[in-house]
N, C-alpha and C positions, 0 to 999 in steps of 0.2 A: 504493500500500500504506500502512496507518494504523501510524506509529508513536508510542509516547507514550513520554514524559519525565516520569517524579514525582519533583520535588528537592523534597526535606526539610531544609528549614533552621531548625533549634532559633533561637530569638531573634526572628525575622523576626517584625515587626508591621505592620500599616496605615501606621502613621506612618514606614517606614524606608523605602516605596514613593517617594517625594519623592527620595533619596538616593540611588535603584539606577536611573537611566536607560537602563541596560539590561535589565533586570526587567520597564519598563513598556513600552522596546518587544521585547522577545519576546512579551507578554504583550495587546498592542495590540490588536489583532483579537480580542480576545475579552472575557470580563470579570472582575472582581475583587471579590470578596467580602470577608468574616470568618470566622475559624475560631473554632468554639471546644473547646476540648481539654479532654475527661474528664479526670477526678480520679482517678487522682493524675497529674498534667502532666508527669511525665518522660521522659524518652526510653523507656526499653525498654516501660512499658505501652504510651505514646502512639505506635508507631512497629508495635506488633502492632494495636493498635487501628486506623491505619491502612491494614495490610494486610491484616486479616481481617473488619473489618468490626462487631465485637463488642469488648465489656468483656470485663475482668479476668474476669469469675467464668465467664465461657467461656472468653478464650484461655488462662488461666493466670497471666499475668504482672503479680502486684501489686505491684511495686516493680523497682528497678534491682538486686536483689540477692534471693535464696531464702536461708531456713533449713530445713534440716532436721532435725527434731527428732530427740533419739537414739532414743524410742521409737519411732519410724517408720524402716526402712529408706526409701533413695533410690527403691529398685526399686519402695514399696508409696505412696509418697508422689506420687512421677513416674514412672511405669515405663520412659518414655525413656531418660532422663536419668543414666544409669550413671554417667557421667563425673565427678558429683560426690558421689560416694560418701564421700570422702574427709573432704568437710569439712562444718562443722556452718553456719558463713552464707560464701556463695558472694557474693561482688558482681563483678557487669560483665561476667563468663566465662559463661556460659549460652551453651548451644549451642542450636542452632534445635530442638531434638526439645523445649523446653522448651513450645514454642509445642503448645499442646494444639487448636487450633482450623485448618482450611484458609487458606492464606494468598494473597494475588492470584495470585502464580503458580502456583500448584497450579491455581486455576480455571482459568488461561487457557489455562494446557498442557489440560487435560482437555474444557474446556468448547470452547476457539476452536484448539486445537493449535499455537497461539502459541508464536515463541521469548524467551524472558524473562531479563535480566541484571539481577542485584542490588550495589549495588558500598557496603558498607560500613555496611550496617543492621547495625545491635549485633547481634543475635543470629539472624545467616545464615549460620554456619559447619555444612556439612553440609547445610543448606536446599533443595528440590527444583529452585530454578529450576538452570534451563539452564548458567548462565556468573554465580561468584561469585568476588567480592574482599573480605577481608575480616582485617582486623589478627588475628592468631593465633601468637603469640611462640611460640618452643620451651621448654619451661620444662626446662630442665637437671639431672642428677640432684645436682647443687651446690648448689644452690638457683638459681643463674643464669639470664636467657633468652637466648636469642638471637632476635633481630630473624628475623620472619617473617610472611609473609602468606598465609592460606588463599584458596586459586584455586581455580575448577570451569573449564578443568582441572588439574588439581594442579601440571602444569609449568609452567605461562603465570606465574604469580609470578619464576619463572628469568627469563624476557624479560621483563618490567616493572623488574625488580633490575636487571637488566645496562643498563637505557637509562635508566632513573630514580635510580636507587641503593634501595637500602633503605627502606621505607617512614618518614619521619622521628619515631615513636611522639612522641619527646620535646617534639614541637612539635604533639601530638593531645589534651593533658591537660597539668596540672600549668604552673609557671612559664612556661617556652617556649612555652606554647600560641600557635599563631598561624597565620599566611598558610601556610607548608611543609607543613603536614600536609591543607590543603584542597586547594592545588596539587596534590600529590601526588596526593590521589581524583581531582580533576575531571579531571589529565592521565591517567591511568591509565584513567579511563573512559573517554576519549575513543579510546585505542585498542583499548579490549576492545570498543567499537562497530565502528572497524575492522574488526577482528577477525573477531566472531562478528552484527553485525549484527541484535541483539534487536529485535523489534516492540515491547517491554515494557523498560522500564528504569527501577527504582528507585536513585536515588545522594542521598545523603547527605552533605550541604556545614557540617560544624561551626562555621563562621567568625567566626558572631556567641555562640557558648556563654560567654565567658570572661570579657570584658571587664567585661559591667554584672556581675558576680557578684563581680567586684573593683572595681569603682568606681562601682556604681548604675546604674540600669537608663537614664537619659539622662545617663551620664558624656559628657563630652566627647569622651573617648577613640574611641567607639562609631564616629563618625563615619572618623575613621581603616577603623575595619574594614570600615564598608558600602564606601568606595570599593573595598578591597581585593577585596571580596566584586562589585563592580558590573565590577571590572576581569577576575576568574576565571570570572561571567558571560558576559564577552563572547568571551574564550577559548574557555568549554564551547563555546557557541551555534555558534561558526565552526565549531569541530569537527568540533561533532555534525553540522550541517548538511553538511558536505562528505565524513562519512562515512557518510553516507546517501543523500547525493544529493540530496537534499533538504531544507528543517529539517521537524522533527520537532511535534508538537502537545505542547506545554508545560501542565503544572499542577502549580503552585508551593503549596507548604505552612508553613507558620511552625507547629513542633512545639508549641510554648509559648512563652509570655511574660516575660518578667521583671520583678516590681516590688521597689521597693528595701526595705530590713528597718534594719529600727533596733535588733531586739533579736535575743538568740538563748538558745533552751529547749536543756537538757542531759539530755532524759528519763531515760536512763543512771543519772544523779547522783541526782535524783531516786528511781527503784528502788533506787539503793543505800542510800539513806537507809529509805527503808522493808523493806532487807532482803534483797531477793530476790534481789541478783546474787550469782555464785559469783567470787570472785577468788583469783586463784593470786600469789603472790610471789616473783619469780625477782629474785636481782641487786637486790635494794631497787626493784624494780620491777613496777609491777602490772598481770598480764593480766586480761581477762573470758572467762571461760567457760560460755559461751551452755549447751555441753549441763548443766552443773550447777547452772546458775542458774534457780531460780522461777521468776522474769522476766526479761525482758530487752528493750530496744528495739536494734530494725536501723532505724536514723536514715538517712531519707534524702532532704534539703533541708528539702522544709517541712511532712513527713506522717512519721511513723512507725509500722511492726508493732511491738505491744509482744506478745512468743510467750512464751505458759507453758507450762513445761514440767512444774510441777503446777497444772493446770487445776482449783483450788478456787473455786467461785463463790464463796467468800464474801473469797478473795484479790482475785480480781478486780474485785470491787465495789469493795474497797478500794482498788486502784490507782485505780480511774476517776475514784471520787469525791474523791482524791489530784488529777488531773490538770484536775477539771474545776475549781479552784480556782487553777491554776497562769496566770500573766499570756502572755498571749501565744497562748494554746491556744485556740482558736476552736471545735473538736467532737470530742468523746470518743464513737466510735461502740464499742459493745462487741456482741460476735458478731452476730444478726442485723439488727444496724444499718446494719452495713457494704455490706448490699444498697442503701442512699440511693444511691452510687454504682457497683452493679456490680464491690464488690468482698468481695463475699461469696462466699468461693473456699477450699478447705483449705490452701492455701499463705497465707492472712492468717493476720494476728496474731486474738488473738483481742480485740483492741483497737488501735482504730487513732487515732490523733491527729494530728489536723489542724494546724494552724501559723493564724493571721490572716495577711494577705498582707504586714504588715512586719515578719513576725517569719520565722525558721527554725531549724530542731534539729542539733541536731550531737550527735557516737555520744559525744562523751567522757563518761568512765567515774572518772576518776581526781580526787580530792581536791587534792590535791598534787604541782605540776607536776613535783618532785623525783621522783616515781613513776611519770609517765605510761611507757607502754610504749613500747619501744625503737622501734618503728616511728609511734611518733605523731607525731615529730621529721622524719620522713622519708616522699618519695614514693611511696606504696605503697599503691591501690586495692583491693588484695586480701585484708590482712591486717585491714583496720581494718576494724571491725563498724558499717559506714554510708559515706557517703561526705562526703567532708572536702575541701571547695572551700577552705580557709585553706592548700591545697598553692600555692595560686598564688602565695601569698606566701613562696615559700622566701626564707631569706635567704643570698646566695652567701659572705658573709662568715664568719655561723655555721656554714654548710655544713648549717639544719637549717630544720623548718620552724617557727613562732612557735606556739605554745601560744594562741594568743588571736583566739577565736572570734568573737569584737565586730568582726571586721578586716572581715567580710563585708558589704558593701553591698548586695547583691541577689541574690534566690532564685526561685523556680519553684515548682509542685508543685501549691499548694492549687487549691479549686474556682473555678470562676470565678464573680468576685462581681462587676466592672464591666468596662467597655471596654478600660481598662487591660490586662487578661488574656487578652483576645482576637489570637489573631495574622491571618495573612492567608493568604487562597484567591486563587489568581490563575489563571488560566487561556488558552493563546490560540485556545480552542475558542470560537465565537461562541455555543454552544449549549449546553455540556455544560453552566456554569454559572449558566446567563442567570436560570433560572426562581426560584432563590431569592438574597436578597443576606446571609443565614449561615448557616453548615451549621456539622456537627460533625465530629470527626474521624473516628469510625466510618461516616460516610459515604463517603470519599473512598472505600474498597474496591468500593462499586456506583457510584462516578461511573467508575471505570478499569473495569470490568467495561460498563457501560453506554458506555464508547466504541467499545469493539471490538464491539457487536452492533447498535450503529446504523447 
């Protein structure tokens, strides 16, 4: 019986292949390419583009985060997508009905009647396969969470807590990031195989996300983490192999790349200078308020939506030609430009900005670090309008995090302009990837589809 393995590992390049001796022999018998990963290169587009086979301006998902504008209900904007009624930019929380397009395991149930586990794709909570795991806090009527994992089926989280502990969030993101929170997937996957025995399994190994984005993309550091990563390889491999009976047929992915940055864009800052953000003053302190603001950018690494919420062309023009003067900003695509990349979709901004590949954008808003808003000092993905890799640097002392966006060594996201950017395909099919030596990432959906009908 054919079973396959697609690990998705964010960071993984050609060059980390030398450092994972277990990588290369799972990987032996077959062979090993390049990837190369649409724009924008973050996780949550590049991991539906993985699994559906298509861009943003089909699956939906043009960034790590949605806005929804006030004049658009959730319902008319996403008709999925209730859940996020509530707020005007959502980042990280998106649930799988955001995914507008069929995803692998949809075909394989429909198409081969395949059983399919997903274990910790960003946005698989409610997703059709078979048997899911996937980080989903109880968010408290406190404002509080409580640690919690969404299962398919709903109690199997109960048995992973009781023999694992808690899934270790705090070591999945932010300061602690590290080895606990990859363990904890690849152990956890290894008995939902156990378990439920999928023919089809997608799992998701963070291990290398953190490191080059604090310390540059060949920090020294890095190497620390392939061992770690070479060492939770050899664990899965045994695993899986002994809960199958078999080992399983491996095709390994490197989501994105990292190159390091020298400088960083505050497009934010920018629009306030020109006017169009709304900000509110609480406590000598200053919010953005996306729904009352003209403009606004949702920053996120090295690309940003900048959404108007008055859509005057001659506003617009003026931001562009605002942006396309600014250092560091490589393309101002405005409305249907953004078809260059497949992301001409109604959830874009209606201008989008690129980063060069040593520069990246950060959401801050605020003039005067006297004023930054109360959660900017603090680890919080959800509040802040972008996403803020300077969380790595909390400091335990201050108990806050540094206001200073310069601290960033390496980012992700932009188009791929050289080798550099490329991550890697590896495969231990002697066949499935022999015929070309780079593919893209919306390919890999008809290579997993094209294994099971061969």
């Amino acid at each position: 019986m054919k079973r396959l393995v697609l690990l998705s590992i964010p960071g993984l390049r050609p060059a980390d292949l030398s450092s994972l001796p277990t990588l290369q022999a799972m990987t032996a018998s077959g062979n090993v390419a390049t990837l190369i990963p649409s724009f924008p290169a973050v996780t949550c587009p590049v991991q539906s583009n993985l699994t559906t086979g298509a861009l943003p301006n089909q699956h939906g998902i043009v960034a790590n985060g949605l806005y929804c504008p006030p004049i658009v209900s959730p319902q008319e904007l996403r008709p999925a997508v209730a859940e996020l009624a509530e707020a005007s930019v959502e980042m990280w929380t998106m649930p799988n009905a955001a995914v507008l397009s069929p995803q692998i395991w949809d075909i394989l149930q429909t198409e081969n009647g395949l059983k399919t586990a997903v274990w910790f794709a960003l946005m698989s909570k409610y997703c059709g396969a078979d048997h899911v795991c996937n980080f989903a806090p109880i968010h408290n009527q406190d404002g509080s969470e409580s640690l919690w994992c969404y299962t398919k089926p709903y109690l199997f989280y109960g048995e992973l807590r009781d023999r694992f502990g808690h899934f270790p969030v705090k070591h999945y993101w932010g300061p602690l990031a590290g080895l606990p929170a990859s363990k904890w997937i690849t152990d956890t996957a290894v008995v939902g195989v156990e378990n439920f025995l999928p023919d089809f399994l997608f799992l998701y190994i963070p291990r290398l996300d953190y490191t080059p984005q604090k310390f540059g993309a060949n920090a020294p550091q890095l190497q620390g983490d392939l061992a770690e990563l070479d060492t939770l390889l050899a664990e899965l491999r045994s695993g899986l192999t002994t809960a199958y009976g078999a080992e399983p047929t491996w095709l390994v992915v490197g989501e994105y790349a990292m190159t390091d940055v020298n400088s960083v864009i505050y497009p934010n800052r920018i629009l306030r200078e020109l006017g169009t953000l709304h900000l509110d003053e609480r406590d000598g302190r200053e919010y953005l308020d996306p729904a009352k603001s003209r403009a606004f950018a949702l920053c996120d690494h090295q690309f940003s939506h900048v959404f108007f919420n008055d859509a005057d062309p001659l506003l617009i023009a003026k931001v562009a030609e605002r942006f396309r003067r600014e250092n560091g900003i490589d393309e101002v695509l405005v409305g249907p430009e953004t078809a260059k990349y497949g992301l001409d979709h109604p959830r874009s901004g209606q201008i989008v900005l690129i980063s060069k590949p040593d520069s990246w954008q950060a959401y801050y808003f605020w003039n005067d670090d006297a004023k930054a808003p109360s959660y900017a000092g603090t680890v919080d993905i959800h509040r802040k309008p972008g996403y803020d890799p300077v969380e790595l640097f909390f400091n335990r002392e201050t108990m806050s995090v540094p206001l200073d966006a310069a601290l960033i060594r390496g980012s992700h996201g932009a188009p791929v302009r050289d080798a550099s950017q490329k991550t890697l395909l590896a495969c231990s099919d002697t066949a499935l990837v022999a015929e070309r030596t780079e593919w893209r990432d919306v390919d890999v959906f008809e290579l997993v589809r094209r294994f099971f009908v061969s």
